[in-house]
C-alpha positions in Angstrom: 191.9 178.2 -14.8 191.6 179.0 -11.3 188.3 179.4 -9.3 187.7 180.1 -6.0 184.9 177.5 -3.9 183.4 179.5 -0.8 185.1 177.5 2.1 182.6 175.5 4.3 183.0 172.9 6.8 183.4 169.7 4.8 186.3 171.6 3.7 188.4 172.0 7.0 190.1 168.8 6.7 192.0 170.2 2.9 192.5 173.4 5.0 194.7 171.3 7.7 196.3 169.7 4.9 197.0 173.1 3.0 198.2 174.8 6.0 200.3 171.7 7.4 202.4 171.4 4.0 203.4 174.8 5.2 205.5 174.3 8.1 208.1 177.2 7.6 205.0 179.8 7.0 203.3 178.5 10.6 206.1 178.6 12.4 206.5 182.1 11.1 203.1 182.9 11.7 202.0 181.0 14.8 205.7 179.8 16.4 204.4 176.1 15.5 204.7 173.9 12.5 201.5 172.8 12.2 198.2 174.2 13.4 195.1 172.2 14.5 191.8 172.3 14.1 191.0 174.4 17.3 193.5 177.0 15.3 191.7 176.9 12.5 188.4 177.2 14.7 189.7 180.5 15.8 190.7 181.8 12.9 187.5 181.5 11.4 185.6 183.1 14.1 188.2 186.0 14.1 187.3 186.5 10.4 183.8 186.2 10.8 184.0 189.2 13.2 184.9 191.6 10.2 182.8 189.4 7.4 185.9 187.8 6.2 185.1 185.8 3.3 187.4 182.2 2.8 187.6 180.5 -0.4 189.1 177.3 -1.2 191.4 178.1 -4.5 190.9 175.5 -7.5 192.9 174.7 -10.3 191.2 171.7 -12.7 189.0 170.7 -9.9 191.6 170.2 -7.3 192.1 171.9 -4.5 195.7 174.1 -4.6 195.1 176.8 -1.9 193.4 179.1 0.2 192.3 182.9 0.4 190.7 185.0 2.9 189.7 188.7 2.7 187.8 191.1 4.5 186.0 193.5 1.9 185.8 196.4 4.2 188.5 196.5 7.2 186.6 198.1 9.9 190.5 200.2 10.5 190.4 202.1 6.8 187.4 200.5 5.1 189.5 198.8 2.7 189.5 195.5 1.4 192.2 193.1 3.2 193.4 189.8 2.3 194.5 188.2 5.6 195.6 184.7 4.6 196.6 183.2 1.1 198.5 180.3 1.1 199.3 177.6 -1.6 199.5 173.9 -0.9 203.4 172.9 -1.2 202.2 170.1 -3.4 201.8 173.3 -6.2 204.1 175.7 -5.3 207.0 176.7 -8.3 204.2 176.1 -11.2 202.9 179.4 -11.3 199.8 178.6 -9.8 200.0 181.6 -7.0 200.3 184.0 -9.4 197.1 182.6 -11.2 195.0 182.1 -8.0 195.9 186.0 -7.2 195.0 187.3 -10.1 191.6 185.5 -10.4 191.3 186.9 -6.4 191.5 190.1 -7.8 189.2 189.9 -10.3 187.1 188.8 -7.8 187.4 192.1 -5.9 187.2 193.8 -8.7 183.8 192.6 -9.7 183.5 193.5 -6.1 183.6 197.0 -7.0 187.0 197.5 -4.8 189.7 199.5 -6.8 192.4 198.9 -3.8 193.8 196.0 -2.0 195.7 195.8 1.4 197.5 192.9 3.2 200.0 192.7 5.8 203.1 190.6 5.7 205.1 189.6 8.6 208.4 191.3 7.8 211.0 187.9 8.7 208.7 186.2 5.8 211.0 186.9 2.7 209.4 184.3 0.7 206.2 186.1 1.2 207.4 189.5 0.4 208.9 188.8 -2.8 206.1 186.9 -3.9 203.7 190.5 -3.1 206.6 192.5 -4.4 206.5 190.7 -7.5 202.2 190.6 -7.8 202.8 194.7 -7.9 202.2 195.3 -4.3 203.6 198.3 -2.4 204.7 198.6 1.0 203.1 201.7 2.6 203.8 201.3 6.4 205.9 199.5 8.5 203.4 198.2 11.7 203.5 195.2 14.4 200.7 192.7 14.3 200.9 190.2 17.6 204.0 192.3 18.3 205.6 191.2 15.5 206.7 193.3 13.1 204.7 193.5 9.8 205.1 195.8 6.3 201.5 196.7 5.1 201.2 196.5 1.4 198.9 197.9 -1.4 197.7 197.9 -4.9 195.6 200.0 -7.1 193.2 197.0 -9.4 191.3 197.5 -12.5 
């Protein structure tokens, strides 16, 4: 079972470590393998600028992943996840697919019937993965200049 632990500040430590065992999807994302603290410092701030909500993702008590989504995107009002990424310790178990769908039962308790996220288009892995979850690309966009499919799916 997979539940989701709102993220707090005793938790930014697992968050480097999460994000760190990542090094293909940082350089992809921020040109860098790993990202710091002060990264992770921004990132939060940017989120808290649209309410952004950030959960550590748990599977039998240990910490697998993170999530972030904004419940109303101040550019459509829709709900956007902007970051979900698995620790590479648990990747290939089928643990992504879990923590998704307990995200979007989340939202879904939320009241939301739509979810939106954005994927840089050079990130195949991450595509496929959202491809596969039942996500449809709607438009093709550039965030940071970079080019970017947005993606969405109708939930219960």
């Amino acid at each position: 079972m997979i539940t989701l632990e709102p993220r707090g500040k005793e938790h930014l430590q697992c968050e480097l470590e999460i994000m760190n065992s990542n090094p293909d999807f940082n350089i992809i994302s921020s040109g860098k393998p790993n990202v710091t603290e002060e990264d992770l410092e921004k990132e939060r701030e940017e989120g808290k600028a649209v309410n952004a909500k950030r959960f550590m993702m748990k599977h039998d008590q240990q910490t697998i992943g993170l999530i972030e989504y904004c419940p109303l995107n101040p550019n459509d009002g829709k709900p956007w996840i902007g970051l979900f990424i698995i620790h590479s310790d648990f990747q290939g178990k089928g643990l992504a697919k879990l923590a998704y769908e307990a995200a979007e039962e989340v939202l879904a308790e939320e009241g939301f019937s739509e979810i939106r996220l954005g994927v840089l288009t050079n990130n195949e892995r991450g595509n496929s993965f959202w491809q596969r979850m039942g996500f449809i690309a709607f438009k093709e966009g550039l965030h940071e200049n970079r080019p970017i499919y947005h993606y969405k799916k109708k939930i219960k």
